[in-house]
C-alpha positions as CSV (number, residue, x, y, z in Angstrom):
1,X,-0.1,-15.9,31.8
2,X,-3.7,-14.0,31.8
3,X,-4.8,-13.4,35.4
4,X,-8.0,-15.2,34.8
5,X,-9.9,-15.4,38.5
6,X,-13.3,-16.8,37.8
7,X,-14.7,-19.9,35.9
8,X,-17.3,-17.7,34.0
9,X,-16.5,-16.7,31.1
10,X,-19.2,-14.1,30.3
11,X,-17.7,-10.6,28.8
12,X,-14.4,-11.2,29.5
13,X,-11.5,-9.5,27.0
14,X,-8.0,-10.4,27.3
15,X,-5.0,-8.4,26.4
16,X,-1.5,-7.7,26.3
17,X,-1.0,-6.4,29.8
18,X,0.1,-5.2,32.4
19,X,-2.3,-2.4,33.4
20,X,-0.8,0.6,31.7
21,X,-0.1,-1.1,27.9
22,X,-1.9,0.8,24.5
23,X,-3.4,-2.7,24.1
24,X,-5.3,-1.7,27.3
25,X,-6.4,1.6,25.9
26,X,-7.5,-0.3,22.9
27,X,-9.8,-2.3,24.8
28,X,-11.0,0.2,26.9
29,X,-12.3,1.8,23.7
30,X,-13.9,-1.3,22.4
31,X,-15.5,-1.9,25.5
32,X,-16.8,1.8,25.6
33,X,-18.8,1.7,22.8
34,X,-20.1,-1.7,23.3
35,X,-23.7,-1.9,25.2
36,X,-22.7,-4.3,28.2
37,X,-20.0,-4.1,30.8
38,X,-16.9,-6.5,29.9
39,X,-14.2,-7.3,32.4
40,X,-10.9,-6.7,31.1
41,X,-8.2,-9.1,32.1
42,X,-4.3,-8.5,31.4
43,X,-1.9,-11.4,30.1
44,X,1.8,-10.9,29.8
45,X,2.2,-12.1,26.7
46,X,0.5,-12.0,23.0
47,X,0.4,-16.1,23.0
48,X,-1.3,-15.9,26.3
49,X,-3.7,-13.8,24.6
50,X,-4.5,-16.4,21.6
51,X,-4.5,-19.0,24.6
52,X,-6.9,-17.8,26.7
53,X,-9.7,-17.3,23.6
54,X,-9.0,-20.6,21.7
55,X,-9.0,-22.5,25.5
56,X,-12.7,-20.3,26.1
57,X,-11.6,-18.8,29.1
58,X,-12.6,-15.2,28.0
59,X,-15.3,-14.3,25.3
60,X,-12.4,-11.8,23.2
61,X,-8.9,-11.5,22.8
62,X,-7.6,-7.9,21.8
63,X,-3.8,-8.1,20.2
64,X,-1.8,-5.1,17.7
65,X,-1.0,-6.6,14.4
66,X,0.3,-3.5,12.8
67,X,1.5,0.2,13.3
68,X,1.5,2.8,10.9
69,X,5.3,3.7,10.8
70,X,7.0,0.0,11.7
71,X,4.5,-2.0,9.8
72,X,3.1,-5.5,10.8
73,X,3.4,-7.8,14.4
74,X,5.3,-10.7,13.1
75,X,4.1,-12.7,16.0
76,X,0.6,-12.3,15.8
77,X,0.6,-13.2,11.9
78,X,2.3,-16.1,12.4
79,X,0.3,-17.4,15.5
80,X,-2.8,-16.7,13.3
81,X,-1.3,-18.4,10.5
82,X,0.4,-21.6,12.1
83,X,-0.8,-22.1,15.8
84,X,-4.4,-20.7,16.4
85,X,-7.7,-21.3,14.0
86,X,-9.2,-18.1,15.3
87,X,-11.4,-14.9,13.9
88,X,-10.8,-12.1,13.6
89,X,-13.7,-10.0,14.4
90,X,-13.2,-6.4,15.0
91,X,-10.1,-3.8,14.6
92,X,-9.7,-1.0,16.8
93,X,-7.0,1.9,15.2
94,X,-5.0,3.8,17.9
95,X,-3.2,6.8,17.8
96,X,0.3,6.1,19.6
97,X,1.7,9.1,21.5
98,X,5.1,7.5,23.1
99,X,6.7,8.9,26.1
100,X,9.9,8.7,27.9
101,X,9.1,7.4,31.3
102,X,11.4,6.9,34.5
103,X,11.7,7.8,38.3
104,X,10.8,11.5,38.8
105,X,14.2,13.9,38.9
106,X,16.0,11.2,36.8
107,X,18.3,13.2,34.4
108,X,18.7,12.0,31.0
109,X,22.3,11.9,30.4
110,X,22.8,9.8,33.3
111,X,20.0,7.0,32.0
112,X,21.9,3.8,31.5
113,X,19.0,1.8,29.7
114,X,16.0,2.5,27.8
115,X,13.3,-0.6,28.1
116,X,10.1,-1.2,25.8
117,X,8.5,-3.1,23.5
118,X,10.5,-4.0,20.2
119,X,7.8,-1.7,18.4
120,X,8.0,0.9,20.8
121,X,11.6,1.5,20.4
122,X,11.9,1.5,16.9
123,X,9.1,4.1,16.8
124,X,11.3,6.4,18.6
125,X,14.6,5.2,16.6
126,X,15.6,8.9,15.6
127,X,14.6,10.4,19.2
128,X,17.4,7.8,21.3
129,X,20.1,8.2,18.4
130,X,19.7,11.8,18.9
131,X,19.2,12.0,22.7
132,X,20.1,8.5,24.4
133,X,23.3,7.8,22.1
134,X,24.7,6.0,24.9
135,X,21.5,4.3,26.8
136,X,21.1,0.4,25.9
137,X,18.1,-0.4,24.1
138,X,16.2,-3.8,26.2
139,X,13.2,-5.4,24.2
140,X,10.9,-6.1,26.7
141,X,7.4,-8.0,26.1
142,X,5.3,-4.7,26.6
143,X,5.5,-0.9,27.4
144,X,3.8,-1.3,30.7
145,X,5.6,-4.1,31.7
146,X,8.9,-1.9,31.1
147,X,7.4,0.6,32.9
148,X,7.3,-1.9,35.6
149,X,10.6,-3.3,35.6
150,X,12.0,0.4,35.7
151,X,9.7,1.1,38.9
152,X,11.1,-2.2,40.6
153,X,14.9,-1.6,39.9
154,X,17.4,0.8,41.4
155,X,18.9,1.0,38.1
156,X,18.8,4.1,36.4
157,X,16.6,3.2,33.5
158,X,13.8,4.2,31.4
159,X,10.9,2.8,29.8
160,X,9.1,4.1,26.6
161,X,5.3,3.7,27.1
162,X,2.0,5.5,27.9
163,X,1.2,8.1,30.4
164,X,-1.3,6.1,31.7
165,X,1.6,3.0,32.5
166,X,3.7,6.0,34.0
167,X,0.8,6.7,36.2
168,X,0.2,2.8,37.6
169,X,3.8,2.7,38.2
170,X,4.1,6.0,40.1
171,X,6.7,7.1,37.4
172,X,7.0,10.2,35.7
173,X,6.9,11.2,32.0
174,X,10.4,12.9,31.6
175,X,10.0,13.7,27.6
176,X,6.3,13.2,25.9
177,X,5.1,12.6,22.2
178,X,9.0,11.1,21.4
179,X,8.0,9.1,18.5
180,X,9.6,9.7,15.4
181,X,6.5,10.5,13.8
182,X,3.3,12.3,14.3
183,X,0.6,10.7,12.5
184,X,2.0,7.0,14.5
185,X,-1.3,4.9,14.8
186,X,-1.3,1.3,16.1
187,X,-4.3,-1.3,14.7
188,X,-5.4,-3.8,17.4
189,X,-7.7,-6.8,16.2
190,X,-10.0,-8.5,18.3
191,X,-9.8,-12.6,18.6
192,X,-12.8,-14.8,18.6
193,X,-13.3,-18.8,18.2
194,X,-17.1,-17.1,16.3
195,X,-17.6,-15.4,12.8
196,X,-18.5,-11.2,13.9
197,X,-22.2,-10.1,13.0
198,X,-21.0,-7.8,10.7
199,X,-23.6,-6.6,7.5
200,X,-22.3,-3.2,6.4
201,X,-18.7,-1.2,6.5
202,X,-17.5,-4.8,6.3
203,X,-14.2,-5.9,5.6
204,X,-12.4,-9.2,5.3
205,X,-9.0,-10.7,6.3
206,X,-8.0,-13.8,4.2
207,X,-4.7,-16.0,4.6
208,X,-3.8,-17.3,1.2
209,X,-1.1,-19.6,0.2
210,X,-0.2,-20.0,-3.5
211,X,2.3,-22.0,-5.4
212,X,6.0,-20.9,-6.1
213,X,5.3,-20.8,-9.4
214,X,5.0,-17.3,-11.9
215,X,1.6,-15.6,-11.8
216,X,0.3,-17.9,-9.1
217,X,-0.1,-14.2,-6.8
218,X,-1.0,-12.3,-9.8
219,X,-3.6,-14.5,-10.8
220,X,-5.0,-14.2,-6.8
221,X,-4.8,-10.1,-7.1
222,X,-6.5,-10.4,-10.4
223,X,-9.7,-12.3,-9.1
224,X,-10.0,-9.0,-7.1
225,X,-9.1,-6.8,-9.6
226,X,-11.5,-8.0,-12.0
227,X,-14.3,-7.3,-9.6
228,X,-13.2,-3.9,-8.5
229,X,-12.9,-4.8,-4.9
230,X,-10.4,-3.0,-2.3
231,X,-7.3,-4.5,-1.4
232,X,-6.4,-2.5,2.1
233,X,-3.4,-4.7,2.9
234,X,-1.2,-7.5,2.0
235,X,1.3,-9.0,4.1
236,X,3.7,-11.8,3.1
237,X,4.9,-14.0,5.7
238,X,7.2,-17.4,5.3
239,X,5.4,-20.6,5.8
240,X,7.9,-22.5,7.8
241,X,8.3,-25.0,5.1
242,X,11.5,-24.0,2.9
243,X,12.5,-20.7,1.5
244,X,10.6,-19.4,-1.0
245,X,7.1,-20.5,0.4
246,X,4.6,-17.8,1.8
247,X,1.2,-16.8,3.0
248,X,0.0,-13.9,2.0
249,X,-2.3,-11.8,4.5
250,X,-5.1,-9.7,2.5
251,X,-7.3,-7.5,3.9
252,X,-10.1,-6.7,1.3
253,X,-13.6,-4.5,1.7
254,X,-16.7,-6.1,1.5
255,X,-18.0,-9.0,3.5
256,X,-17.1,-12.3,3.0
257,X,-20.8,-13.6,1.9
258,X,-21.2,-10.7,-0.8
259,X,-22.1,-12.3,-4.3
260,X,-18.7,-10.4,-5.8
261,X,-16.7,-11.6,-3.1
262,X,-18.1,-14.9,-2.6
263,X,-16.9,-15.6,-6.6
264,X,-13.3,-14.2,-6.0
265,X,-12.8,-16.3,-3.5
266,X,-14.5,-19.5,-5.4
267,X,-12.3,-18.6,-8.4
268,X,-8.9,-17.9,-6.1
269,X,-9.5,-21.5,-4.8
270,X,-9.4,-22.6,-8.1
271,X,-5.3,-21.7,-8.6
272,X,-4.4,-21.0,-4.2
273,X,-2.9,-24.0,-2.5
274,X,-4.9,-22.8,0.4
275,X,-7.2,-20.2,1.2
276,X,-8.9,-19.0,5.0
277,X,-11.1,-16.6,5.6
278,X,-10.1,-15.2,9.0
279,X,-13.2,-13.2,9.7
280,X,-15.5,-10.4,8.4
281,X,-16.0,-7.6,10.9
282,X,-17.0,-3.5,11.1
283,X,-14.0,-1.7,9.5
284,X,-12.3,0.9,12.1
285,X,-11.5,2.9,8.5
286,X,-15.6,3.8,7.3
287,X,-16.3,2.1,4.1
288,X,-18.7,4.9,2.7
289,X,-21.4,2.2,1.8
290,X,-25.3,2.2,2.2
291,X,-26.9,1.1,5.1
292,X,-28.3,-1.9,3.6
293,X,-27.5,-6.0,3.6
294,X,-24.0,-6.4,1.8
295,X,-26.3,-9.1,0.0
296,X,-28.6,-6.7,-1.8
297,X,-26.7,-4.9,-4.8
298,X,-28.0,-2.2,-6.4
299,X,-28.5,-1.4,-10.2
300,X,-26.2,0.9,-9.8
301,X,-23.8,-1.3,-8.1
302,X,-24.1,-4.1,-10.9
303,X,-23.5,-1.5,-13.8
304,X,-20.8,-0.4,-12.4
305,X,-19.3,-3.9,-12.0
306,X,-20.2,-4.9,-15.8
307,X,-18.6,-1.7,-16.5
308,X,-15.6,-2.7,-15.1
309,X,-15.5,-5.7,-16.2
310,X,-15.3,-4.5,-19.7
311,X,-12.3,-2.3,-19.4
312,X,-10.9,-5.6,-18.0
313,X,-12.0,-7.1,-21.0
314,X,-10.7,-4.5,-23.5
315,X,-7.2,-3.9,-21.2
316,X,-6.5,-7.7,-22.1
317,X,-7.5,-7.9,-25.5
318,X,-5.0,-5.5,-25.9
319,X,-2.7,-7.7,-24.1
320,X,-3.7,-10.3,-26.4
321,X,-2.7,-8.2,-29.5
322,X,0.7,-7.2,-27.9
323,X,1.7,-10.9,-27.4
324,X,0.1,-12.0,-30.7
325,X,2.3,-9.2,-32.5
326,X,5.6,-10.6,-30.6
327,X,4.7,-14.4,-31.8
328,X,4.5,-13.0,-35.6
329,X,8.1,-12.2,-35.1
330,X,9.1,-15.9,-35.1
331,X,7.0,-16.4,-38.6
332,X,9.0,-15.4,-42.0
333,X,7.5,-16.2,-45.0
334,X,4.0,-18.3,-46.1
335,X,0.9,-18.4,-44.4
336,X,0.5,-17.4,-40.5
337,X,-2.6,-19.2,-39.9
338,X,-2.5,-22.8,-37.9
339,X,-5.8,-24.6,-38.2
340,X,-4.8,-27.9,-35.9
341,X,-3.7,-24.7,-32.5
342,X,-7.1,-22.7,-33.4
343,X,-9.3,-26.0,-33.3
344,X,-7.8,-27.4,-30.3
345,X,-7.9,-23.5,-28.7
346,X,-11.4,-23.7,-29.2
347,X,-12.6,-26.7,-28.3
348,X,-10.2,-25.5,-24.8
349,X,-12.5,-22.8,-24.1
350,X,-15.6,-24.1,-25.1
351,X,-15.0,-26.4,-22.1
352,X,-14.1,-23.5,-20.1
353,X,-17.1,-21.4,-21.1
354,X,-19.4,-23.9,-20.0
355,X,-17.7,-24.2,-16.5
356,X,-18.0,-20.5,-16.1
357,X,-21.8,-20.4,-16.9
358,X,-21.0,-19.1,-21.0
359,X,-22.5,-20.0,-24.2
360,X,-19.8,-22.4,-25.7
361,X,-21.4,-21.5,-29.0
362,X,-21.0,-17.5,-28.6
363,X,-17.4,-18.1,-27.4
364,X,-17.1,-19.9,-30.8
365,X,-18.1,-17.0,-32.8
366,X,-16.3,-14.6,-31.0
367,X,-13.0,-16.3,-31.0
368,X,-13.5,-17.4,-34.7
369,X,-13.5,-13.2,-35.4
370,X,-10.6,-13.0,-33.5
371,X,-8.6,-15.8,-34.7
372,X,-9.5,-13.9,-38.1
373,X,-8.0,-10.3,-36.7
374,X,-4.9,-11.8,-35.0
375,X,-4.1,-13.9,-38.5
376,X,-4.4,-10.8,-40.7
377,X,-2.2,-9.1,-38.3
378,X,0.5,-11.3,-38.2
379,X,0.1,-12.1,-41.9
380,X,0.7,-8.0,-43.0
381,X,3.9,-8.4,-40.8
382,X,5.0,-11.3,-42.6
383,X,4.6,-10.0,-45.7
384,X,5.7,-6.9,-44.6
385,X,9.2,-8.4,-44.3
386,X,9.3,-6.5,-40.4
């Protein structure tokens, strides 16, 4: 449980404790760059976290969701996903230096366990194969709190975790930096029950749950696509329901409220079963944007869009063509043209022009030209005998 001592609730961040954890570190540098003092308060557990912000104990909840080299926190997606309605309003990225972390003048071939957080240990996978071959492995619920239990025993264990948890728990590092990998960063996000403040280097975390069904995801990504905006993650997870069902966790760039984000998400609720937005906040990763309201494109930026656009446009009338050419196969001999399929294909997308704020009558023309394209196509192939 979080060790939460006083009924006010003013700047107070929880986090996955004990004293000593990277989740601490994280927090200590949100708080550092932050303009008034918070009080940071250590739970033992990442549901205690979510608890203690959705109950209003504390103001923020800090939690990792995903590292570099092991990919995502199951349990924190699914406790956004199923258990908490929560936001998501900040990210903190950490570079992860893991250390091997027992009694001072313990020797390593005589350690018996290695204790850590599930992440921690398969971070340094390679490192215990190599070294530890015969030390058990023990998944404990933090790094500091293995750092603990290693302190408290008589055992001759050791605990991956920070110098700072050796440090608390008057343990020594034995072997530093024993990840597998260098480069090993941790992201922590930070839990609100409030939408962040964000207006610029924005980015957006959705939940999205579409249909079993073929396309229903590529339709989603093409929404995005269409408008040029950044995917920066997606995450599948299993909704509990039956096999086969998922959410999908995207992270996109832009802010939630900006006009070509606002219609992706109007138009992915048009074919998602379900669609959250978990929060807009400052991306850790700069977005090289302006400083200026997300709500305020430039010329620039809505040329560029319409230029997009039309290589969209082009790239599927090309589709269009390939598709067209593969139903020609299935006609052999007289005409190719079917009036009764290009009147009822018409009077289709009329409809669908006027719902999408398009001249029904400029659709008309320009699908009557290409009716006449695809038809003289098809018809040379017939003829053609291919």
């Amino acid at each position: 449980m979080c060790e939460i001592k006083t009924a006010n609730n003013i700047n107070k961040i929880a986090y996955l404790g004990p004293i000593g954890t990277f989740c601490e570190e994280a927090a200590c540098k949100f708080t550092m760059r932050e303009q008034v003092d918070w009080q940071l308060l250590p739970c033992g557990t990442i549901v205690d976290v979510f608890n203690s912000v959705y109950r209003g104990e504390v103001d923020l909840g800090i939690v990792p969701i995903e590292n570099s080299c092991e990919g995502s926190v199951n349990q924190t997606l699914d406790l956004l996903a199923n258990e908490f309605d929560l936001k998501i309003t900040g990210e903190i990225i950490l570079p992860v230096q893991q250390n091997l972390i027992s009694r001072q003048g313990v020797e390593l071939t005589a350690i018996t366990r290695v204790l850590s957080h599930p992440q921690a240990l398969a971070q340094c996978r390679e490192y215990l194969e190599g070294h530890l071959p015969g030390a058990e492995p023990v998944e404990i619920a933090s790094t500091a709190e293995a750092a603990r239990q290693v302190a408290l025993s008589g055992e001759v264990w050791a605990a991956i975790g920070t110098a700072g948890a050796a440090a608390a728990y008057g343990l020594a590092v034995l072997v530093p930096a024993i990840n597998d990998y260098s480069n090993n960063e941790t992201r922590f996000v930070l839990l609100s029950r409030f939408d962040s403040d964000c207006f610029w280097d924005c980015k957006t975390s959705l939940l999205v749950y579409v249909l079993n069904q073929p396309g229903a995801l590529s339709r989603v990504l093409g929404e995005f696509s269409l408008r040029g905006i950044n995917l920066t993650k997606i995450e599948s997870r299993p909704t509990r329901k039956k096999i086969g069902e998922y959410f999908f966790f995207i992270d996109i760039e832009g802010h939630r409220l900006e006009p070509k984000v606002k219609e992706a998400l109007e138009e992915i609720r048009t074919v998602a079963q379900a669609v959250r937005v978990l929060g807009t906040y400052r991306s850790a990763v700069k977005v090289e944007t302006a400083k200026r309201s997300v709500f305020e494109p430039t010329l620039d930026d809505l040329r560029q869009e319409i230029d997009m656009i039309d290589d969209q446009i082009i790239e599927l009338l090309g589709r269009r063509t390939r598709t067209v050419d593969k139903v020609g196969n299935f006609k052999k001999v007289g005409s190719v043209r079917d009036p009764e399929r290009e009147s009822r294909v018409l009077e289709k997308l009329r409809k669908l022009a006027e719902i999408k704020g398009f001249d029904p009558d400029v659709i008309s023309k320009v699908y009557r030209i290409l009716f006449d394209h695809f038809v003289s196509l098809q018809q040379k192939k017939v003829d053609s005998g291919q």
